[in-house]
PyMOL Python script that loads the backbone (N, CA, C, O; Angstrom):
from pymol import cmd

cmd.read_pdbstr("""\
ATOM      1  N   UNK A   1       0.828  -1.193   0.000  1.00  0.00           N
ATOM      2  CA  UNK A   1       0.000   0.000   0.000  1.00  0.00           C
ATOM      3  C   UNK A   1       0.874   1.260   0.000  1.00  0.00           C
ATOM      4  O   UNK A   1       0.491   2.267  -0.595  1.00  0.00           O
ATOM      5  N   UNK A   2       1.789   1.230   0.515  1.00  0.00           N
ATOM      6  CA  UNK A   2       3.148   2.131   0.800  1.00  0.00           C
ATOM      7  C   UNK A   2       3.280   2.556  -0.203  1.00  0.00           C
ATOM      8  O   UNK A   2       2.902   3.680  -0.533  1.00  0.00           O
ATOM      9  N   UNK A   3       4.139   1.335  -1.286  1.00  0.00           N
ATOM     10  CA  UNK A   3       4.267   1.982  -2.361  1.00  0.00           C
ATOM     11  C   UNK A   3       3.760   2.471  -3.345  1.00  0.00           C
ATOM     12  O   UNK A   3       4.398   3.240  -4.064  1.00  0.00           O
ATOM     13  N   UNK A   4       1.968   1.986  -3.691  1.00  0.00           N
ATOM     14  CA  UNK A   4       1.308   2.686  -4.130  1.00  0.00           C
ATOM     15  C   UNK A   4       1.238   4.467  -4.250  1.00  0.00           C
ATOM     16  O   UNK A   4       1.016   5.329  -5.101  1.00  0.00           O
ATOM     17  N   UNK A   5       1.568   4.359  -2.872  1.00  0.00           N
ATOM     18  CA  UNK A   5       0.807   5.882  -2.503  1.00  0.00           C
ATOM     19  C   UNK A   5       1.957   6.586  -2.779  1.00  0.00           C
ATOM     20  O   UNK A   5       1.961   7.782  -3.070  1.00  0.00           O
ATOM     21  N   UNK A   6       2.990   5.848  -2.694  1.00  0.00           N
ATOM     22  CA  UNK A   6       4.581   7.148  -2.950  1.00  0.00           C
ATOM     23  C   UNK A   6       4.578   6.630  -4.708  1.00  0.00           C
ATOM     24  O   UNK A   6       5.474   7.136  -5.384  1.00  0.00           O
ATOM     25  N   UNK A   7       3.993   6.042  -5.145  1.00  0.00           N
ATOM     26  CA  UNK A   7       4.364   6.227  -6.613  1.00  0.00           C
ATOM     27  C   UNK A   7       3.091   6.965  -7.299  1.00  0.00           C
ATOM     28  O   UNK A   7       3.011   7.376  -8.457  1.00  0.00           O
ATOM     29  N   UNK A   8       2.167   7.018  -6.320  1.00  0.00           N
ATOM     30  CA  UNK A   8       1.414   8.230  -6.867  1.00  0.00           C
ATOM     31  C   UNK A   8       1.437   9.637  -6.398  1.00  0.00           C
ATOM     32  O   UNK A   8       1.051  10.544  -7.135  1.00  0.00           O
ATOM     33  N   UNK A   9       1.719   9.773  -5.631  1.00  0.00           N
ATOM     34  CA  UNK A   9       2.491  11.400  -5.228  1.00  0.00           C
ATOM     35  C   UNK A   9       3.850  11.343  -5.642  1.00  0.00           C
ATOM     36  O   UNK A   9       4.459  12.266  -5.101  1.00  0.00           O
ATOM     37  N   UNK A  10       4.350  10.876  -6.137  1.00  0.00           N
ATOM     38  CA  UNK A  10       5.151  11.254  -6.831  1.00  0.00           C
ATOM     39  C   UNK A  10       5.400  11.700  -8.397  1.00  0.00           C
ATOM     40  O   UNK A  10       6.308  12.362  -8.901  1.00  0.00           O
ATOM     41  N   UNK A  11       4.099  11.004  -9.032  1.00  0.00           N
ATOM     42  CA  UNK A  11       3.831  11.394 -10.599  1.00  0.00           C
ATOM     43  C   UNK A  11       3.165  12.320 -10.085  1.00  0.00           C
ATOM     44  O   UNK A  11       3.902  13.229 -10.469  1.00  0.00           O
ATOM     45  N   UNK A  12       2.259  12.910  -9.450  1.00  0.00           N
ATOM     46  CA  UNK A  12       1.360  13.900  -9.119  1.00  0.00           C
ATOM     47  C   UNK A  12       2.386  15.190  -8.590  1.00  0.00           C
ATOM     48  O   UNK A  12       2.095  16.386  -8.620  1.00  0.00           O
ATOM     49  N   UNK A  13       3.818  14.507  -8.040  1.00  0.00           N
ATOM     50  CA  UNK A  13       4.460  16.022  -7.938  1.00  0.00           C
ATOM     51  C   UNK A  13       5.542  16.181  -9.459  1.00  0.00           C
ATOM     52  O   UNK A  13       6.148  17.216  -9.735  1.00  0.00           O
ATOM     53  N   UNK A  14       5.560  15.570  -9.857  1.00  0.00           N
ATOM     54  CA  UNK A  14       6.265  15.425 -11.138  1.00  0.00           C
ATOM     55  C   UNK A  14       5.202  16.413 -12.143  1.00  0.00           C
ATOM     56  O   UNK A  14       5.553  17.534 -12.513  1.00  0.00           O
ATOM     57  N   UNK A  15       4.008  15.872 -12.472  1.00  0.00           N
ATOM     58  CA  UNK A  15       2.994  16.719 -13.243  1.00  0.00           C
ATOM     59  C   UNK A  15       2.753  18.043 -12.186  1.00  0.00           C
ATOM     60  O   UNK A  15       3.085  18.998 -12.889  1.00  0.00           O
ATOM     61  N   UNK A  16       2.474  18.411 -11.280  1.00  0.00           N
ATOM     62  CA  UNK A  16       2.127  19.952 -10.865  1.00  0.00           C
ATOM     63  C   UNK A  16       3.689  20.445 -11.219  1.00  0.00           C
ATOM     64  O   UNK A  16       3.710  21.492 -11.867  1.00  0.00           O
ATOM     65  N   UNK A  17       4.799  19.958 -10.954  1.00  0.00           N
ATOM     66  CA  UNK A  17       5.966  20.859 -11.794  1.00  0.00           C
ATOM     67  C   UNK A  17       6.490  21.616 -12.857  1.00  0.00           C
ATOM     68  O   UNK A  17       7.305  22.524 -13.022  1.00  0.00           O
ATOM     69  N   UNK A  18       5.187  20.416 -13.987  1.00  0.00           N
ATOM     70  CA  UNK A  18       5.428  21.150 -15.170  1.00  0.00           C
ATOM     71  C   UNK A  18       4.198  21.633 -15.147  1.00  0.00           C
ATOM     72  O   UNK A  18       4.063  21.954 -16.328  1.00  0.00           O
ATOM     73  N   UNK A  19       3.045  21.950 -14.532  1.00  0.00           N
ATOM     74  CA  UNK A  19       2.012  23.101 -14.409  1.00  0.00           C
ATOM     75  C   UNK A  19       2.514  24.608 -15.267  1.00  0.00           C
ATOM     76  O   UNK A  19       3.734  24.601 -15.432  1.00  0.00           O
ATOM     77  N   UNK A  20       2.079  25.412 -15.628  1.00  0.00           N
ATOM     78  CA  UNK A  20       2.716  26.732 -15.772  1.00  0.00           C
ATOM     79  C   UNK A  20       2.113  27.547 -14.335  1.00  0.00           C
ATOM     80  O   UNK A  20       1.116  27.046 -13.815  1.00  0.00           O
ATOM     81  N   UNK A  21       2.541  28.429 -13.886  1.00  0.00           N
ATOM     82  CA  UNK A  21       2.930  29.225 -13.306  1.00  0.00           C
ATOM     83  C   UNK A  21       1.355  29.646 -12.964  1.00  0.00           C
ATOM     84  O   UNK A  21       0.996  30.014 -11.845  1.00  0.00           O
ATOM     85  N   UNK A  22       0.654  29.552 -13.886  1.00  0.00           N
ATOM     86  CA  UNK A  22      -0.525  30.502 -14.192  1.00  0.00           C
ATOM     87  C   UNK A  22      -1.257  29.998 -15.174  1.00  0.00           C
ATOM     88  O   UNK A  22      -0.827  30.235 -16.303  1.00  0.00           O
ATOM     89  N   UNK A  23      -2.771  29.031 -15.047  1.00  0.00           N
ATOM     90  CA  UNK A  23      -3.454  29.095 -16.174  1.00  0.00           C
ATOM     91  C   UNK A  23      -4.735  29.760 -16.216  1.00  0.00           C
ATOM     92  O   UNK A  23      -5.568  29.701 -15.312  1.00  0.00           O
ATOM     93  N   UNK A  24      -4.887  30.538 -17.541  1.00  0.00           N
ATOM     94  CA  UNK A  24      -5.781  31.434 -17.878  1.00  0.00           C
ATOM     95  C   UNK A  24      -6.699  30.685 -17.724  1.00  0.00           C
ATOM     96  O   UNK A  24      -6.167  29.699 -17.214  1.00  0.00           O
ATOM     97  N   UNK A  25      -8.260  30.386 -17.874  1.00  0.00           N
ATOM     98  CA  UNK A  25      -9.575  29.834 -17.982  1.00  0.00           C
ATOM     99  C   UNK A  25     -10.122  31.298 -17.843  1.00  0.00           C
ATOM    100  O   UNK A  25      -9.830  32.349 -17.273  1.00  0.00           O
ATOM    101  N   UNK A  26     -10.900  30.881 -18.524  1.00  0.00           N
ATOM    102  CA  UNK A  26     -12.303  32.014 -18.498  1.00  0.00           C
ATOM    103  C   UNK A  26     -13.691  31.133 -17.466  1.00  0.00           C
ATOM    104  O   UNK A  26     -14.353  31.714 -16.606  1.00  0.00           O
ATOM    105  N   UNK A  27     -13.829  29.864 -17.795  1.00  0.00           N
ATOM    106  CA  UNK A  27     -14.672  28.861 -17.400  1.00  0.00           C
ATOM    107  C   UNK A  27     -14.267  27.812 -16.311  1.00  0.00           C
ATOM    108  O   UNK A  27     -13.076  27.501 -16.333  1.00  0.00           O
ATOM    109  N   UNK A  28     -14.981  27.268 -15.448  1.00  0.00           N
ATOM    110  CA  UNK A  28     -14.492  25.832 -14.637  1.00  0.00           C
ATOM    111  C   UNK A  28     -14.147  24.937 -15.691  1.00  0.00           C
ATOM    112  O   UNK A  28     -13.212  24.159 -15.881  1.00  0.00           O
ATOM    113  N   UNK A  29     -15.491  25.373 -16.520  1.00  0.00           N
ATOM    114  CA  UNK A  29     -14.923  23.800 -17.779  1.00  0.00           C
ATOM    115  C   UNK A  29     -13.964  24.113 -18.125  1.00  0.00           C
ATOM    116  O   UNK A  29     -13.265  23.100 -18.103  1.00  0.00           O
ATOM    117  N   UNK A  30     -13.272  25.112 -18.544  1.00  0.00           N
ATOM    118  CA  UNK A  30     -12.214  25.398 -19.601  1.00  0.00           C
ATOM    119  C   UNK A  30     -10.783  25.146 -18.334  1.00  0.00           C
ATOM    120  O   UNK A  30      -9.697  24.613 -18.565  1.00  0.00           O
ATOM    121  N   UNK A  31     -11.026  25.436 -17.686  1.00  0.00           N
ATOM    122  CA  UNK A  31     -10.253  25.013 -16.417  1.00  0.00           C
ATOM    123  C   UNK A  31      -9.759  23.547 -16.025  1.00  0.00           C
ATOM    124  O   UNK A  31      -8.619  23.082 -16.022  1.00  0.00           O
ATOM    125  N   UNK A  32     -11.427  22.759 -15.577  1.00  0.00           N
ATOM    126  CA  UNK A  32     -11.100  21.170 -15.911  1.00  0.00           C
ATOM    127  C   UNK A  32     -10.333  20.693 -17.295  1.00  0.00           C
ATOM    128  O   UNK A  32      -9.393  19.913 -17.448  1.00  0.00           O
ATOM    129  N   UNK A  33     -10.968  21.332 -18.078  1.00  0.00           N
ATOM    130  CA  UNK A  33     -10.316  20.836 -19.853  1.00  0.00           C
ATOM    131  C   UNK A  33      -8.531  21.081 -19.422  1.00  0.00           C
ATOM    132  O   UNK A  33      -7.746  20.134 -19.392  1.00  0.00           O
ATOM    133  N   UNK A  34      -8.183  22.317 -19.159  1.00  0.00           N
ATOM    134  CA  UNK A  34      -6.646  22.709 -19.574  1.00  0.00           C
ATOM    135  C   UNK A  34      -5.425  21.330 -18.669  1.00  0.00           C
ATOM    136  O   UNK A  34      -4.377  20.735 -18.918  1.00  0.00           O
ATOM    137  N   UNK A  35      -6.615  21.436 -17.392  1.00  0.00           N
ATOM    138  CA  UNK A  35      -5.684  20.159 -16.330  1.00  0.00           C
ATOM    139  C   UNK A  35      -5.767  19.014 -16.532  1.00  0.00           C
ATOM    140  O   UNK A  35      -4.837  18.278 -16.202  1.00  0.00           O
ATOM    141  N   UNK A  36      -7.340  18.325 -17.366  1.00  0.00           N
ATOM    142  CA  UNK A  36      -6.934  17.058 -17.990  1.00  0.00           C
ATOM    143  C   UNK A  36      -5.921  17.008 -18.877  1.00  0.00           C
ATOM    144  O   UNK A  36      -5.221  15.996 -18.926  1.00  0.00           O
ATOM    145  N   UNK A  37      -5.711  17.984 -19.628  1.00  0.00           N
ATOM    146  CA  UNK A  37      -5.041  17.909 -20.784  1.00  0.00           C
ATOM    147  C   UNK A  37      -3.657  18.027 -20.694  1.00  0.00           C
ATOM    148  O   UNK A  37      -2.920  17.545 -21.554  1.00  0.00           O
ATOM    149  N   UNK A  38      -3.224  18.665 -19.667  1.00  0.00           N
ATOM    150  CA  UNK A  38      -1.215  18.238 -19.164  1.00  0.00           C
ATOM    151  C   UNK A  38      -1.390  17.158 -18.821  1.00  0.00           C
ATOM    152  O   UNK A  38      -0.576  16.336 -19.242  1.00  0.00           O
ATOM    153  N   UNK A  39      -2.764  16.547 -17.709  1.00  0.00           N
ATOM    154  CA  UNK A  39      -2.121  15.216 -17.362  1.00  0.00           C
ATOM    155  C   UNK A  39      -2.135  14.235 -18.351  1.00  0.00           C
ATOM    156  O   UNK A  39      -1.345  13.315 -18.139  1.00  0.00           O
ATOM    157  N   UNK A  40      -3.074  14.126 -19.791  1.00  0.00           N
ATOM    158  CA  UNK A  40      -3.214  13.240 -20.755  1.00  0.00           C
ATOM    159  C   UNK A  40      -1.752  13.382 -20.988  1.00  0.00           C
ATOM    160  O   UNK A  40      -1.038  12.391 -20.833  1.00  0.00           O
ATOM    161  N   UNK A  41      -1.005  15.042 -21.511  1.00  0.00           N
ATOM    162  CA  UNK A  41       0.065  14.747 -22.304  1.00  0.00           C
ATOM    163  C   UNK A  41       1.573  14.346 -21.529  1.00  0.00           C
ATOM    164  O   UNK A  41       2.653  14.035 -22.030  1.00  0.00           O
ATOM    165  N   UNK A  42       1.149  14.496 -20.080  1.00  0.00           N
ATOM    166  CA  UNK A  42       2.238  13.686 -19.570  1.00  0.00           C
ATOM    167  C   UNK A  42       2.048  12.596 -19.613  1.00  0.00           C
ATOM    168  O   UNK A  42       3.076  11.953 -19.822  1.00  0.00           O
ATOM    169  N   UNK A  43       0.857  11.823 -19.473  1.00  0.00           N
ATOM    170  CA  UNK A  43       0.605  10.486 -19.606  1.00  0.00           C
ATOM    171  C   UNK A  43       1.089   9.478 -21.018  1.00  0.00           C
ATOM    172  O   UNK A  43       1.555   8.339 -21.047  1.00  0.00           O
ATOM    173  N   UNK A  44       0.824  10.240 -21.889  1.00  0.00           N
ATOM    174  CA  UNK A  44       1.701  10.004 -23.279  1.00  0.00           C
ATOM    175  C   UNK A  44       2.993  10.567 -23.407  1.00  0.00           C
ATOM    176  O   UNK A  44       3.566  10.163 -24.419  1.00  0.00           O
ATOM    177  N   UNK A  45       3.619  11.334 -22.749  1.00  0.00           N
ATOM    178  CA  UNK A  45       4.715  11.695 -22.443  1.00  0.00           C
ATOM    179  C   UNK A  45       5.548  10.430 -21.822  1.00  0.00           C
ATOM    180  O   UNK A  45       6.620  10.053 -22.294  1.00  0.00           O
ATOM    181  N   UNK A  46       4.803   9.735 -20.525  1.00  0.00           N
ATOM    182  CA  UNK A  46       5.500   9.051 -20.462  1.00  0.00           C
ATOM    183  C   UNK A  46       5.654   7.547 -20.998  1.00  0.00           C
ATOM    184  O   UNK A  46       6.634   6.812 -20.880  1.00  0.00           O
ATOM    185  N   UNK A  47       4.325   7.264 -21.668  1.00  0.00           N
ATOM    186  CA  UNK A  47       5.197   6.063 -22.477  1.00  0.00           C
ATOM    187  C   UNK A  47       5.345   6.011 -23.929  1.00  0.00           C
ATOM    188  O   UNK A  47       4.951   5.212 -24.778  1.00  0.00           O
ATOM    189  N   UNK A  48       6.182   7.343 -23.984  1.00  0.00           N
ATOM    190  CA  UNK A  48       6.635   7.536 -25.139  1.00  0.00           C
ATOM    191  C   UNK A  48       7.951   7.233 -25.010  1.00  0.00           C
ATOM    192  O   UNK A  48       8.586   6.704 -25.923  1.00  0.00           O
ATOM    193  N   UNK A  49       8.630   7.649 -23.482  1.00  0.00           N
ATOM    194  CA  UNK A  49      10.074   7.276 -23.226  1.00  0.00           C
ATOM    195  C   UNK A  49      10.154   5.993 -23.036  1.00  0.00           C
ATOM    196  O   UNK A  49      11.245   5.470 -22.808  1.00  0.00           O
TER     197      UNK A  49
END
""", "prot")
cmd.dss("prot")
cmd.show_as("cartoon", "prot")
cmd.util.cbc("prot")
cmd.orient("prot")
């Protein structure tokens, strides 16, 4: 269970790193949309390596 939880806070601090600084939304949706969408492309990010 241990390691579950440290190998998921750990991709979870890996992805808020590459967050930017600041994302614009005008909307919640557009908001939910922008944060699925780093985590999709880290997710293909990583098994691309």
């Amino acid at each position: 269970v241990k390691f579950i939880r440290k190998r998921i806070e750990s991709a979870f601090s890996v992805i808020t790193q590459r967050f930017p600084a600041h994302i614009h939304a005008v909307t919640s949706h557009g908001f939910e949309l922008k944060v699925f969408l780093f985590i999709l492309a880290y997710g293909i990010e990583k098994t691309m390596l």
